[in-house]
N, C-alpha and C positions, 0 to 999 in steps of 0.2 A: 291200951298203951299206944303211945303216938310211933309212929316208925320213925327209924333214924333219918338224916336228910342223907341223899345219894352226897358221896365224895366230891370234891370240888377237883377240876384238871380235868386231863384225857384219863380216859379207863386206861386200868393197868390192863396188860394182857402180852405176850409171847415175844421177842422183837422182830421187829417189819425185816426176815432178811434183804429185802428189795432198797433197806436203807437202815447199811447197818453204822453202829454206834463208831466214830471215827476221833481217837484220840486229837487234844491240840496238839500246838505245834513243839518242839521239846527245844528250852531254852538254850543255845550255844555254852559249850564251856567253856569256864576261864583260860585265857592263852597261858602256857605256861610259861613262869617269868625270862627264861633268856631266849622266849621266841618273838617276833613282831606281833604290836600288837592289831586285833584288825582290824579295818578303815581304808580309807585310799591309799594306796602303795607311794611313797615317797620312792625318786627314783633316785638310782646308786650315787648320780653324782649329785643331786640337787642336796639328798642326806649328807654326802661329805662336807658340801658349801656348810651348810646346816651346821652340821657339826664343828667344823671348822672356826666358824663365827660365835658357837658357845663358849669353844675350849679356851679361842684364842682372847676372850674376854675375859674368863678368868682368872687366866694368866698371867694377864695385866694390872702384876701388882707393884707401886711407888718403889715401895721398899724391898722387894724380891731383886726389881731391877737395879736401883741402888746401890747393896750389898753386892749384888754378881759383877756389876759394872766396875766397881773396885777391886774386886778380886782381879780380873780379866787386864783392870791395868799396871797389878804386877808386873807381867809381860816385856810390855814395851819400856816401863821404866829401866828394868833388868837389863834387856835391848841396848839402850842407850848410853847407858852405864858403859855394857861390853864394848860399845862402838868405841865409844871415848877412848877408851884403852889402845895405843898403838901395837902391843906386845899379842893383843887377843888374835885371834887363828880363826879360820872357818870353823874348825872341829870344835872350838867354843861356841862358835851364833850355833852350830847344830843342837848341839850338846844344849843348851839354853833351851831352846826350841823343843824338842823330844824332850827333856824331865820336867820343864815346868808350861811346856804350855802344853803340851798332848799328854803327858803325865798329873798333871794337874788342877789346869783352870776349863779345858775341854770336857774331860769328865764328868768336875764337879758340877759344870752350871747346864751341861744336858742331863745330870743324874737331878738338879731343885725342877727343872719344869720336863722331865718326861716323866717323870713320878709323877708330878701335879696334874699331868694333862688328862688324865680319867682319876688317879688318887682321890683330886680333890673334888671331883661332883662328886665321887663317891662319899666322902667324910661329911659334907654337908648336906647330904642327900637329895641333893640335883640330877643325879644322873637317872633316876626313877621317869624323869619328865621328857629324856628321851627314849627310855621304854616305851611310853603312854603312846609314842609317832609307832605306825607301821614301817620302822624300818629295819634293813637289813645291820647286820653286828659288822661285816667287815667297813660300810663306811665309818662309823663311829671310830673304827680303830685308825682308820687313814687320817680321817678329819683331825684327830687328837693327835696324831704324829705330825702331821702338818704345820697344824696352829703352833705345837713345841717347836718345828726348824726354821717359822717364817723370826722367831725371838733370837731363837741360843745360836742362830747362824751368825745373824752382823753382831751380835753381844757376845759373840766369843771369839771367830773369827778374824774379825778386821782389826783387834788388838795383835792379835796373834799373827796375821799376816805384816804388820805393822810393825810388828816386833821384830819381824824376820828380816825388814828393809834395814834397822834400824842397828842390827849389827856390824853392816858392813862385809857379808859374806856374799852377797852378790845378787844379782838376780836367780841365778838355781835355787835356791835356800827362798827367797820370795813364790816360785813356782810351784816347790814341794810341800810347801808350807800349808799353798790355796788348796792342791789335790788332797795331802794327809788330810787333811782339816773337814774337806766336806766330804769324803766317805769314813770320818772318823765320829763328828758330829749325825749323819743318816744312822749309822751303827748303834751309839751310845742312845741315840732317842728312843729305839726300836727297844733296847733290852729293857731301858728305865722304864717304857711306856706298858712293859706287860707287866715290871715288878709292882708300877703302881696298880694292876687290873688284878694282882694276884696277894700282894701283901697287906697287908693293915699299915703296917711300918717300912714301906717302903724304902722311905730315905735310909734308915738302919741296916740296909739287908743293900743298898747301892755303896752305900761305905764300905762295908765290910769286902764289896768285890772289889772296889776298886784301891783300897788299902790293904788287904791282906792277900784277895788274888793277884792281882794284876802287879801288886808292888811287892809282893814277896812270894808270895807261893810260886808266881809266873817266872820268878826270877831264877828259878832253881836250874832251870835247862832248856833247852829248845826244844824238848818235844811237851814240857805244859806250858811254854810260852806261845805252840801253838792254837791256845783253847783263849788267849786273852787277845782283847781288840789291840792294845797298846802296839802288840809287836807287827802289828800291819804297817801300823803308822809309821813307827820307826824304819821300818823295809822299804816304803815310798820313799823318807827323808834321806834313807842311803844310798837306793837307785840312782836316783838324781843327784844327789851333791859329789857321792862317790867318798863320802866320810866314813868310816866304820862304825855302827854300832851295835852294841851288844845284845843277842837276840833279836835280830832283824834280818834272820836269817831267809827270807822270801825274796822274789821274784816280784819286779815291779807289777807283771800282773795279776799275780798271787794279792799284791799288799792293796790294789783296787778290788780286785772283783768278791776277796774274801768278806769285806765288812758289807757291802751291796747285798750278798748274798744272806748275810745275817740279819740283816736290816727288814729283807722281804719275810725271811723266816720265822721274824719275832714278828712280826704284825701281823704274819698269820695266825701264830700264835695266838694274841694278843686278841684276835677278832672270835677264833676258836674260847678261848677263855668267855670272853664276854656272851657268847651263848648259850654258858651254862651258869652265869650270872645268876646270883640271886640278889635282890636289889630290894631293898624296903625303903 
């Protein structure tokens, strides 16, 4: 019988402790989805520009703008109107002012784009692509609130300041008008901007606070008119003009510092949300 041919390789035999067997290297897990993902760190503010410059893209829409623009010049026509009238009274330009422009047209047009400023990468599934960046979740939530204040400020605003000239109640009423207006717009962008990071239906769930909280339920008394942004505003426009109105029962620096304060607290919010973000 022929022998077998010796085994081809190294002889098997005991292993070399002097050089032992040394696993590879063990693949990185998947980040999980509301952390950064990893790669070069984007820094805080370079991510807000970043973000800033997605949000406020898509933003920018013909007919968004259109629609709000019209609404916003209710205002000053209403305004105009009242001026004309010699029998009209300060307590009217105010009165104008608080139920239709800060009850309103301020609401509604920071409730269409703070909802849209993360809502809508969310529905179209963009917002995935700045997952994919190593960044931190609090700029994405500034950048989004941002790109909403650099819009709904002059498209809402400068009607509604305009409006305020245009009654004929003075300069105070033009002054209370700029203040209410831009700690009431910082505020309403803030709460919109988490509902859009937290609800599906956003806009549905912004209506309903600002039509059945803020216009009715808040109405009931001064102490649940103190849970709604409206009655700040209203407590600025009566500081300054010295008109009465109802539930406005704050302190001019009550009716500043309270919606700032809400504004910083729903973005943090808003940034806390987005890193427990599940994003497909």
């Amino acid at each position: 019988m022929n022998a077998l041919p010796p085994p081809s390789g190294p002889p098997m035999g005991p292993a070399d402790p002097a050089n032992p067997v040394r696993p590879g290297p063990v693949p990185p897990r998947p980040a999980p989805s509301g952390s950064p993902s990893p790669g070069r760190h984007v820094g805080r503010w370079a991510a807000t520009a970043l973000v800033y410059r997605v949000v406020r893209r898509q933003l920018f829409s013909r007919g968004r703008l259109l629609a709000l623009g019209l609404l916003a010049l209710l205002v000053p026509v209403a305004a105009a109107a009242l001026g004309a009238n010699d029998s009209a009274s300060v307590r009217d330009g105010v009165g104008l002012i608080a139920n239709l422009g800060f009850a309103v047209v301020v609401p509604i047009i920071s409730l269409v784009f703070g909802t849209a400023a993360i809502g809508d990468l969310r529905e179209d599934k963009t917002l995935v692509y700045l997952w994919l960046r190593p960044l931190d979740r609090w700029p994405i939530a500034l950048g989004a609130w941002l790109a909403a204040l650099t819009i709904v400020a002059p498209l809402s605003l400068v009607p509604v300041v305009v409006a305020a000239a245009l009654t004929g109640a003075g300069n105070g009423l033009v002054g209370a008008t700029l203040l209410a207006g831009v700690v009431a717009v910082a505020a309403y962008l803030a709460v919109f901007t988490l509902f859009g990071t937290v609800f599906r239906r956003a806009t549905v769930w912004g209506l309903a606070y600002i039509l059945i909280w803020e216009g009715f339920i808040a109405s009931g008394g001064t102490g649940v008119a103190r849970f709604a942004l409206r009655s700040y505003t209203r407590a600025v426009l009566r500081e300054i003009t010295d008109v009465r109105l109802r539930l406005a029962d704050h302190s001019l620096v009550v009716g500043v510092v309270v919606p700032l304060v809400v504004a910083v607290a729903f973005l943090a919010l808003t940034a806390r949300r987005l890193g427990r973000l599940d994003v497909d």
